[in-house]
C-alpha positions as CSV (number, residue, x, y, z in Angstrom):
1,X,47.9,5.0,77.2
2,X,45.5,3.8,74.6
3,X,42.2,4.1,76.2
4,X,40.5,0.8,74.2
5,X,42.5,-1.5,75.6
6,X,41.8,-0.3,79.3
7,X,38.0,-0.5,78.2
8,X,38.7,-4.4,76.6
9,X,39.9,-5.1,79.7
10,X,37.5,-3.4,82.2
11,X,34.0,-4.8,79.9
12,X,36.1,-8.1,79.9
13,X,33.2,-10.7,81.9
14,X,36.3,-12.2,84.5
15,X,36.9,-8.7,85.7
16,X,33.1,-7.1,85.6
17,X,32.5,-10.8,87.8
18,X,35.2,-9.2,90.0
19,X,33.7,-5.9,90.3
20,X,30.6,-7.5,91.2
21,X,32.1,-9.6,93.8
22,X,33.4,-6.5,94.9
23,X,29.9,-4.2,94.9
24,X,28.2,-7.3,96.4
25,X,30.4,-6.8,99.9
26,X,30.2,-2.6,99.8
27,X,26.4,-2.8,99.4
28,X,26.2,-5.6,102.1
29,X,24.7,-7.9,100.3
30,X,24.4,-11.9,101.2
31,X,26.1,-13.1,98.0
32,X,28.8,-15.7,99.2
33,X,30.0,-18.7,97.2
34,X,29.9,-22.1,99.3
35,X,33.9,-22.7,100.4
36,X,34.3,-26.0,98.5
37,X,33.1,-24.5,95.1
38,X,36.3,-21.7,94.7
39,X,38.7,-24.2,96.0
40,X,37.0,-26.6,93.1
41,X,37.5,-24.3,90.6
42,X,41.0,-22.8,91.9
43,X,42.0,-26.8,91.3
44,X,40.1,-26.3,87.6
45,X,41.9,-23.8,86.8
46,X,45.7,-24.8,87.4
47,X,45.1,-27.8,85.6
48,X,43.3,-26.1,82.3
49,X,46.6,-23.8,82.5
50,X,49.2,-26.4,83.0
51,X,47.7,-28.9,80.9
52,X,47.5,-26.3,77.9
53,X,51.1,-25.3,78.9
54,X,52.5,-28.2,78.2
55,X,50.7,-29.2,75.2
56,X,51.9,-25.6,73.9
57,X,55.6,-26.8,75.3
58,X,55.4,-29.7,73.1
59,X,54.6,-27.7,70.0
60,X,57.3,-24.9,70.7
61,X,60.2,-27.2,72.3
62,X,62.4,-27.1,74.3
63,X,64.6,-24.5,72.9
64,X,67.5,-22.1,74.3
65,X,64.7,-19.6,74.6
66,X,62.3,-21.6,76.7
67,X,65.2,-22.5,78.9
68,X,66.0,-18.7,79.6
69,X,62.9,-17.4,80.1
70,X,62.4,-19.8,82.2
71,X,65.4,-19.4,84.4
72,X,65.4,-15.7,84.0
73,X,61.6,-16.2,86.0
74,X,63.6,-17.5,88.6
75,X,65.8,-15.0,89.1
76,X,63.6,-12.8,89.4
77,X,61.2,-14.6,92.0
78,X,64.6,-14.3,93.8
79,X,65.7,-11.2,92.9
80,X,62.4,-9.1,93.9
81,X,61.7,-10.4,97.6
82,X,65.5,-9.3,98.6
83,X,64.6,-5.8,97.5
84,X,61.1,-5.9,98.8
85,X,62.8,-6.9,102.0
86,X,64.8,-3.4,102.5
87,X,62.1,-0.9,101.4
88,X,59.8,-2.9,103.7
89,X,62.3,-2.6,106.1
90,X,61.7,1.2,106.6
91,X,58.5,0.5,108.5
92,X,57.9,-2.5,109.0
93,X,59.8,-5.3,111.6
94,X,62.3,-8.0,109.9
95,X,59.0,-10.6,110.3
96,X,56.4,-8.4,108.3
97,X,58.9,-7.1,106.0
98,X,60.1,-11.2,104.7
99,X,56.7,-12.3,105.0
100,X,55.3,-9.6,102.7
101,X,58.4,-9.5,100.6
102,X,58.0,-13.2,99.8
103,X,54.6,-12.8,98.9
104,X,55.4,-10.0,96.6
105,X,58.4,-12.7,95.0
106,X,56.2,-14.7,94.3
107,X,53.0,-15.1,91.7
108,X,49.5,-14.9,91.8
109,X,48.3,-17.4,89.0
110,X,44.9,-16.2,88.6
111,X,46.4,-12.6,87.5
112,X,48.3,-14.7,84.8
113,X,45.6,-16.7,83.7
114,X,43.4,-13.2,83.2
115,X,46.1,-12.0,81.4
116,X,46.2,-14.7,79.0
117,X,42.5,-14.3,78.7
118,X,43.8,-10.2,77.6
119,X,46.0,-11.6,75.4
120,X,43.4,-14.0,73.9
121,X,40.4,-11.2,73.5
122,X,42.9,-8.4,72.3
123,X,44.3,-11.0,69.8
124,X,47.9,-11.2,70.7
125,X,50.2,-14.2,70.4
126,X,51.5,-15.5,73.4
127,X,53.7,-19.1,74.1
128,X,52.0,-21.7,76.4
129,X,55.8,-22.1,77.4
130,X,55.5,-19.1,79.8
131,X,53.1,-21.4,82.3
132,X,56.3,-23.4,83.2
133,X,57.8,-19.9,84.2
134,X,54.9,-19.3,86.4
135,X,55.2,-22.7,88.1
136,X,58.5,-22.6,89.0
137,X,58.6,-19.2,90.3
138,X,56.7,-19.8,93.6
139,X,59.4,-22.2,95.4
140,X,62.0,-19.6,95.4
141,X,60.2,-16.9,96.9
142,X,59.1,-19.0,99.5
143,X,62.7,-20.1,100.7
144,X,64.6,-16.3,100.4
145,X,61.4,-14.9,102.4
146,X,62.5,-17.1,105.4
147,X,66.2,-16.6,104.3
148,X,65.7,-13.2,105.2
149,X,64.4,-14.0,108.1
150,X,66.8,-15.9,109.0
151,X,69.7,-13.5,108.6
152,X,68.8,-10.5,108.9
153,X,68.9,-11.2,113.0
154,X,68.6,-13.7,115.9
155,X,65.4,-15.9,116.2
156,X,63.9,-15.3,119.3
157,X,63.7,-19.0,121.3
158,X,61.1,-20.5,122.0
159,X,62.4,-21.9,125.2
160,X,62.2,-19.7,127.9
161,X,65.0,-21.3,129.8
162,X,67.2,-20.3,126.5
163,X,67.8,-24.2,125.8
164,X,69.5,-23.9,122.6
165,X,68.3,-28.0,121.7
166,X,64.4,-26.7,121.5
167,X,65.2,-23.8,119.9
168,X,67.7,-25.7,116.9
169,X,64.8,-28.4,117.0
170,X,62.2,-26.0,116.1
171,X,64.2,-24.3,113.1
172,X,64.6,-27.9,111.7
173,X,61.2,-28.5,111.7
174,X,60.2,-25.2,109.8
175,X,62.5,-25.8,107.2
176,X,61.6,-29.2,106.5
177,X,58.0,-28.0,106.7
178,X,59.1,-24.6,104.3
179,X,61.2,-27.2,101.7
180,X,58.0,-29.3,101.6
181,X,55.3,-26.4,101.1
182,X,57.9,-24.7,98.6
183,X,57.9,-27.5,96.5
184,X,54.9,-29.6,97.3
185,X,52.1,-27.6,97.7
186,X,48.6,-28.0,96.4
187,X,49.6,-25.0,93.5
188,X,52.5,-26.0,92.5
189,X,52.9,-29.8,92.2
190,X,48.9,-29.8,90.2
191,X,50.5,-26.7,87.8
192,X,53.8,-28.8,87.3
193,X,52.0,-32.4,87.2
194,X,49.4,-30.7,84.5
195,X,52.6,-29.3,82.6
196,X,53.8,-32.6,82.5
197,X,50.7,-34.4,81.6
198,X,49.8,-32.1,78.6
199,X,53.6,-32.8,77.6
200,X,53.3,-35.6,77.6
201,X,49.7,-37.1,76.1
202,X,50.6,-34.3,73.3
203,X,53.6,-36.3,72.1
204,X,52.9,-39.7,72.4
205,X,48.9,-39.3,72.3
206,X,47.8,-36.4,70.0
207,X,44.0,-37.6,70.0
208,X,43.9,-37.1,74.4
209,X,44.8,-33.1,72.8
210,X,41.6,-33.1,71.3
211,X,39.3,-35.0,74.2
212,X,40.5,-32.3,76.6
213,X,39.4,-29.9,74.6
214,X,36.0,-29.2,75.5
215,X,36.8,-29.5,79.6
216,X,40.3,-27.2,79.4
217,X,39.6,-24.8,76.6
218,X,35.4,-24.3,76.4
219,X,34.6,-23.9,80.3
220,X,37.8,-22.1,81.1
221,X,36.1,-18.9,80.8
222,X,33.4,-18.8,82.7
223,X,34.8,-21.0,85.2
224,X,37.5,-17.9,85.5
225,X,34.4,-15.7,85.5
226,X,33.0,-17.0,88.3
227,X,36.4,-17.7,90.4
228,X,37.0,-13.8,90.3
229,X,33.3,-13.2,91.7
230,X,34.4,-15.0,94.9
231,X,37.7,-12.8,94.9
232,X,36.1,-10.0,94.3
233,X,33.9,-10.8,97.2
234,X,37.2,-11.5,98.9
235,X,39.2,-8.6,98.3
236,X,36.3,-6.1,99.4
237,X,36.4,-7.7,102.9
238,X,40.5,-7.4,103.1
239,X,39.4,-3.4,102.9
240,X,39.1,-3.1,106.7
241,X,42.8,-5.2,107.5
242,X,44.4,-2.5,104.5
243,X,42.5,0.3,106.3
244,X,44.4,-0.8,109.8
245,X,47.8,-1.2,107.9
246,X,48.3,2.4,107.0
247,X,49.2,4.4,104.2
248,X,52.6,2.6,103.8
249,X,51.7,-0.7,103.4
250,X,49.0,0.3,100.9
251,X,51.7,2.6,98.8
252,X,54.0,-0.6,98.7
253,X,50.8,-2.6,97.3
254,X,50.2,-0.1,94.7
255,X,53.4,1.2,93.7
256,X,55.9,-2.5,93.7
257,X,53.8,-3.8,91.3
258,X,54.9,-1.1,89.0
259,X,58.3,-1.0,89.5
260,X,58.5,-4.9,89.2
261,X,56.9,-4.6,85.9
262,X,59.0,-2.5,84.3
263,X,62.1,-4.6,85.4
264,X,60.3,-7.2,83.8
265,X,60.0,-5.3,81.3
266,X,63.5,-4.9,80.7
267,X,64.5,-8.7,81.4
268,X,62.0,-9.5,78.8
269,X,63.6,-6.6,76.1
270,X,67.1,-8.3,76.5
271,X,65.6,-11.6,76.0
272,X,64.0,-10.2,73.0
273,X,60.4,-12.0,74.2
274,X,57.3,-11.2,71.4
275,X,54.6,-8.7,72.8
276,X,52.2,-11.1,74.3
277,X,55.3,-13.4,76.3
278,X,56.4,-9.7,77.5
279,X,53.3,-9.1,78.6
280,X,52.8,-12.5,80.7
281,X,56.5,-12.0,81.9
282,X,55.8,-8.0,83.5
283,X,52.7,-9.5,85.5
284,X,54.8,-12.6,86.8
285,X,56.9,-10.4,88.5
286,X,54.2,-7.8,89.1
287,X,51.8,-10.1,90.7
288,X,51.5,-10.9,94.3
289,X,50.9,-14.6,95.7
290,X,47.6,-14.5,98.1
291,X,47.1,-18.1,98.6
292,X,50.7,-20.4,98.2
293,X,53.6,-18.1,99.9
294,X,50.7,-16.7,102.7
295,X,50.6,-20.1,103.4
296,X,53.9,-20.8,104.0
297,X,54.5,-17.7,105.5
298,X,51.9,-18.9,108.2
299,X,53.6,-21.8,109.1
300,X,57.4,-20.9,109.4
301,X,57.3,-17.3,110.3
302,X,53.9,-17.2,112.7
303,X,55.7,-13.3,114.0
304,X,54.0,-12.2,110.8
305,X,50.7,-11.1,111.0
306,X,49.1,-12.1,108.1
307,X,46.6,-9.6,107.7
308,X,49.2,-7.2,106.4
309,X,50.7,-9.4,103.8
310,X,47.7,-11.0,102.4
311,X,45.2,-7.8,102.9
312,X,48.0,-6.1,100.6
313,X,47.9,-9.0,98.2
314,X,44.7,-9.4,97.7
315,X,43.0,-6.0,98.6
316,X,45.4,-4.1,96.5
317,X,47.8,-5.6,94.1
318,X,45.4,-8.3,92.9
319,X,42.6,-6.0,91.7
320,X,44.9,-2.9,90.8
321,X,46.9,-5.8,88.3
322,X,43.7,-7.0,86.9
323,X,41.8,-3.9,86.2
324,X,44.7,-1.6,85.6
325,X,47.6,-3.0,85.7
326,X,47.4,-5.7,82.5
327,X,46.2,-2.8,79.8
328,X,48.9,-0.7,81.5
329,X,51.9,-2.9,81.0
330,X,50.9,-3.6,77.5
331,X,50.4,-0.3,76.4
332,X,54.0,0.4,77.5
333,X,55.1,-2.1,75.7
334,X,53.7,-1.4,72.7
335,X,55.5,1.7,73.0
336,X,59.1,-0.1,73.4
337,X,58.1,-3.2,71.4
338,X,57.7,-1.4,67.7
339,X,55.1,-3.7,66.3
340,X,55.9,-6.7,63.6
């Protein structure tokens, strides 16, 4: 592996932030960010990214590629909880295994967005199309994690008399609460609604391109600088829940990215996607969701303990993708992708 592009990435400011963040917590220092400021600028960055994607959309259209990628995205987001699900299933109870298997369908934006930023520093070319891909890849995940749940055994009631009325009336509830958090949550409607907005003030309003400017494109930066200090402060406090989950758990962090990558890797090769959209696709489907599907998870399958799924999340597959991971995956394509 080319050692300069693991050095671009690791002197890169997002991910030294991060390593801060992390230091901050192993030293026991009393660095903390107030809670309303990350969620502020979790919200900031979404709508940078979506609005950028779609002016990007506009400019590329709507082609036969866009539309595959895209779909292909899906698939996978489908595709990589169901075999999650079975290795998980070696250790791990039906409940733990869909609840971490959904998380690991689905995306973590932030690892996109510092990709992008990779792509951007290292020069590549990369289509703003690929932001669609990452917004609709969240929903799915969401819906075959409590699929599996679903059949891969009986529900235990929550009626202790074994009235089956309670028990049907429950799983109604959870899926209308699932469908709604699938499609509606915070992430995904502000990524899809920003899509939609750059879309559309790029065709019919060119100058509102140019007034965004300075808000989505000159503080994205070191707003992302300072959002991956607070999760690097996060992830070093996740060390104690990934110390209590065992050597498994933390294997399956560490390893699944890997091999998710290099089936995105493949997908990508027979969709004949440029270097940089390669690149974007491999950590779509190597990333982890810590914030959306955990959510979700919460609610319609409480049997979970979260602490496994989003410990291995965020404690391991977030800052293994951003600090190894990215220069990783592009230094294997750039030896399957000959260059030109």
């Amino acid at each position: 592996m080319d050692t300069s592009l693991v050095l671009q990435n690791l002197l890169s400011p997002p991910v030294l932030f991060f390593a801060l963040g992390v230091i901050a917590v192993l030293v026991r220092s009393d660095l903390e960010i107030p809670a309303p400021i990350p969620k502020l600028f979790s919200l900031y960055l979404l709508l940078a990214i979506g609005f950028r994607g779609g002016v990007e959309l506009h400019r590329s259209g709507l082609g036969s590629q866009v539309v595959v990628t895209v779909l292909a995205a899906m698939l996978m987001s489908v595709l990589v909880p169901i075999y999650c699900f079975f290795v998980l299933r070696q250790r791990l109870d039906r409940f733990n295994a869909a609840a971490i298997a959904a998380t690991y369908g689905s995306i973590s934006a932030v690892t996109f967005i510092t990709a992008e930023s990779f792509l951007d520093v290292t020069g590549t070319p990369h289509d703003g199309f690929m932001v669609a891909a990452l917004a609709l890849m969240e929903s799915p995940a969401i819906i075959v994690g409590l699929l599996l749940v679903k059949l891969s055994g009986d529900r235990p009631r929550s009626d202790p008399g074994g009235g089956a009325g309670d028990a049907s009336g429950l799983e109604e509830i959870r899926w209308r609460s699932l469908l709604h958090e699938a499609f509606l949550n915070s992430s995904v409607l502000l990524l899809i609604g920003s899509l939609v907005i750059g879309l559309l003030v790029a065709a019919f309003s060119p100058e509102g391109v140019e007034k965004m400017a300075p808000f989505t494109d000159k503080l994205f930066y070191g707003i992302l600088s300072f959002f991956l200090l607070d999760m690097g402060l996060l992830a070093a406090q996740r060390l104690g829940d990934l110390r209590r989950a065992g050597a498994f758990l933390i294997g399956f962090a560490l390893l699944m990215p890997l091999v998710n990558a290099v089936v995105g890797l493949g997908v990508s090769l027979l969709l004949a996607l440029p270097p940089g959209d390669t690149l974007l696709f491999m950590v779509l489907c190597a990333s982890a969701s810590y914030i959306a599907v955990p959510a979700a998870m919460r609610m319609t399958v409480p049997e979970a303990n979260p602490s496994l799924y989003i410990s291995a999340a965020l404690g391991v597959t977030f800052p293994f993708n951003i600090i190894v991971g990215i220069p990783l995956y592009m230094a294997l394509i750039q030896q399957v992708i000959p260059p030109g």
